[in-house]
N, C-alpha and C positions, 0 to 999 in steps of 0.2 A: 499579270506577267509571270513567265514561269519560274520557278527559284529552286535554287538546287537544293537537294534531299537527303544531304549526306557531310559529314564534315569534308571527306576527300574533294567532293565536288565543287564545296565552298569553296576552300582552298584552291583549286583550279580554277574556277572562274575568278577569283581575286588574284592571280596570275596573272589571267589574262586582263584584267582591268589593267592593271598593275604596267602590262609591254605598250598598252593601249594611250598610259599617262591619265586613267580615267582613276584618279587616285580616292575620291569621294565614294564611287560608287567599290573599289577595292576595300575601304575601311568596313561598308558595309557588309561588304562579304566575309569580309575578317569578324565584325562581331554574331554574324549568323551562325558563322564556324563555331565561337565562343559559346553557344546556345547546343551543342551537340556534346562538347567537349569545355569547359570553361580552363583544363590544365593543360593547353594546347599550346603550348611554345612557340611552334612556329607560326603559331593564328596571332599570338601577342607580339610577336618580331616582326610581323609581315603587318600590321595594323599601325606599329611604332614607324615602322618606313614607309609607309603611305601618308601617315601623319608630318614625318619631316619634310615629306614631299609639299607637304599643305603649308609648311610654314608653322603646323600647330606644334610647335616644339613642345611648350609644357604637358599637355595632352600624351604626344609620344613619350616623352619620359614616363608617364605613368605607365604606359603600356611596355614599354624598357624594363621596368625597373617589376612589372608582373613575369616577365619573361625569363628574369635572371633571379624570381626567387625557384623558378621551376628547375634553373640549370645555372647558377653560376661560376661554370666553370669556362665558360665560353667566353674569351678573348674581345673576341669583334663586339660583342653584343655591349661589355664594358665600355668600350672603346667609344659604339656608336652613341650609346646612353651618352658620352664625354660629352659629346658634338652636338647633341640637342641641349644639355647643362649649359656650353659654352654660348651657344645661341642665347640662350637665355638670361646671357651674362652671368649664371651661377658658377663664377667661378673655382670658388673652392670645391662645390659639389663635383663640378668636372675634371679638377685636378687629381679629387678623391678616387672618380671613375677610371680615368687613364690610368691610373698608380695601381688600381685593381689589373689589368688589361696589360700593364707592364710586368706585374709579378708574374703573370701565368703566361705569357712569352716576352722573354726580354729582349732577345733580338728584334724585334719589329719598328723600323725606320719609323714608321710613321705614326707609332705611340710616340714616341720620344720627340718625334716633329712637334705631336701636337700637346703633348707637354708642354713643352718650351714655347709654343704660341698662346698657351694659357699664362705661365710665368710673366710672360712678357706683358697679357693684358694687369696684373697682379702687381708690375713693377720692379717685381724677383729676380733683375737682370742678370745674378752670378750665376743664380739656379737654370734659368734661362738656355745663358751659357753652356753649363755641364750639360744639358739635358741636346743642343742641338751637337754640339762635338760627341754625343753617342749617336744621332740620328745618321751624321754623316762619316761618321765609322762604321757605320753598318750599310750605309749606303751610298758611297763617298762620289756617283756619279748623275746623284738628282739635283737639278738646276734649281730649282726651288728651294729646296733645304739651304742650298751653298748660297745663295743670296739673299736669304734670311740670316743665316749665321754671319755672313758679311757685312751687312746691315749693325747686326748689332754691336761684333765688335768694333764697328767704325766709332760708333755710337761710346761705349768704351774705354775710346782712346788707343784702342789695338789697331793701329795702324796696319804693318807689317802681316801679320795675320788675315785683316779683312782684306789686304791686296792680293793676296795667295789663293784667298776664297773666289774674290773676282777674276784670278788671272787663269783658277781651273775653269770655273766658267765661261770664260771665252775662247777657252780651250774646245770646250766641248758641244758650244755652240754659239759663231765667234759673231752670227750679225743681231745680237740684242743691245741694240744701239744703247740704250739704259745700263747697264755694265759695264760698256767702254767708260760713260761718263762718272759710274762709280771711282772704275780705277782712277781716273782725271782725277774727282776731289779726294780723294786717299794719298793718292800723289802729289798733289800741293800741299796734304797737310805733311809731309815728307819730305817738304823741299825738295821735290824733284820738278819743276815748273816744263823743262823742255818733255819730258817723256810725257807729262800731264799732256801738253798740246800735240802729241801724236794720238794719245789717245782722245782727246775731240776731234781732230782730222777723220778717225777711224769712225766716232762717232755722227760727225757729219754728213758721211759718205753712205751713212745708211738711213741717216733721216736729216734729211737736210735741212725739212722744216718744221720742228724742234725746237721750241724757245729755250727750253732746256741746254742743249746742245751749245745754243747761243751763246746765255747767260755764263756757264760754264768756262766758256773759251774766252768771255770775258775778263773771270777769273783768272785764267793762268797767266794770259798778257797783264795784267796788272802785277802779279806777279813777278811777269818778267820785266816789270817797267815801261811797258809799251804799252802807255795809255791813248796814243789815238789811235790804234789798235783795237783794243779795249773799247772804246768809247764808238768804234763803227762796229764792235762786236755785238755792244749791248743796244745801239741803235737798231740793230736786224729785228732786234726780238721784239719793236715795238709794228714791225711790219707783218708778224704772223700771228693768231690765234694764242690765247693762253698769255696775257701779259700777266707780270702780277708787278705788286707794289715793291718789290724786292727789287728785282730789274729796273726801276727806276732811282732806287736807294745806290744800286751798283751803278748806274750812267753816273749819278749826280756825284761821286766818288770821284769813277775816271772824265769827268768835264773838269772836275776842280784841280785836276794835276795836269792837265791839257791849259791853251793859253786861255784866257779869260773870254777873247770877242768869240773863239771858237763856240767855247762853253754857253755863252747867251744865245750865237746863233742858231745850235743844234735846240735847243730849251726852249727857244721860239718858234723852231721849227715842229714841237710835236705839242705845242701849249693846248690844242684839242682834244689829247689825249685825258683822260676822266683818271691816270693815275697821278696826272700832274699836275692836278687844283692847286697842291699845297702849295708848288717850285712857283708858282703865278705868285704868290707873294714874297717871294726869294729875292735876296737882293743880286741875283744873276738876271731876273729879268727888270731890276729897274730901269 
């Protein structure tokens, strides 16, 4: 087979492997190159992303970390090294990496994203924090960012805050049925129960079948006191896809504040259900 005679041409053919998704036969061109030239930057950076292509994270770190003793002065290249570390779960190694990659551009959204996604495997919830209220001040109209930051300050107990993150995001792209139902539980936990069920109205009109959706709208009628309500809210969720054992913790809630024959009959009516082993020895079904 013929093989190219040149580092240029390594390089080019490991391009083309590269648009090809022939990422095996790319590595090899990359270490051929390596054979011409061993302080080839771009042979080590193009060899470490064929590598994460592969999945072989640790492997591409090495080839990262040859790349940026040739030039560390390059941003991405930190950055990318993060992404194989965090793969790796090394996360302080990666935290160390992005914190390189931040010093040498500090504007970059998506340093600071991916900080604060390390923080957060780490536990570091305040630094977390800090780290995404810079990701989206520098880029205050990425839907990803804004529902990661909302997420966590739900998480928090920042109420108020994570609904403002939710409420730019449905601003800016209003049918992710999943963020309607954010705002819903931020808003029960705000004691606002009526605008929560506007906001699963909105939610269910984009995905109607949603256990989630369901389960949710659950909650707010219990909330509002309108547990058979409730109790045919959380029965829907046993008719689609995705039950979980939650939704039944929540039915056995709103049956028990419903009248009692009700309560047996609905409990009888899904006793085949495999989340409701346990209700079969309940004394609702004596």
């Amino acid at each position: 087979m013929l093989q190219p005679d040149s580092l240029e041409r390594c390089l080019e053919w490991a391009s083309v492997h590269v648009s090809w998704e022939l990422y095996r036969s790319a590595v090899a061109d990359y270490d051929r190159a390596l054979t011409f030239d061993e302080r080839c930057d771009r042979a080590w950076l193009g060899k470490g992303l064929a590598l994460m292509a592969l999945k072989h994270y640790a492997a591409a770190i090495d080839a990262f970390e040859a790349a940026l003793d040739l030039d560390e002065t390059q941003a991405s290249w930190w950055y990318i090294r993060s992404q194989a570390e965090a793969a790796c779960e090394r996360w302080e190694e990666a935290l160390s990496s992005v914190g390189r990659a931040i010093d040498l551009i500090p504007d970059n959204s998506q340093f600071w994203k991916h900080r604060a996604t390390i923080l957060l495997a780490l536990n570091r919830l305040e630094e977390a924090q800090r780290s995404f209220h810079c990701a989206v001040k520098l880029q205050p109209d990425e839907i990803e960012t804004l529902v990661s930051y909302g997420q966590l300050l739900e998480q928090l107990g920042c109420y108020r805050e994570a609904l403002e993150h939710y409420t730019q995001v449905t601003t800016l792209q209003p049918d992710l049925h999943c963020i309607w139902l954010n705002r819903a539980t931020v808003l029960l936990q705000l004691q606002c129960p009526k605008e929560a069920l506007e906001c699963c109205d909105r939610a269910g009109s984009l995905a109607p079948h949603c256990p989630q959706v369901w389960m949710v709208r659950g909650d707010v009628f219990c909330h509002l006191r309108r547990y058979a309500e409730a109790m045919t809210a959380y029965r829907q969720v046993f008719s689609l896809p995705g039950t979980s054992s939650k939704g039944v913790q929540s039915l056995y809630r709103a049956c028990s504040r419903c009248s009692f024959q009700g309560a047996r009959s609905l409990l009888r009516s899904l006793r085949n259900c495999r989340w409701l082993d346990w209700l079969a020895r309940s004394r609702w079904l004596v």
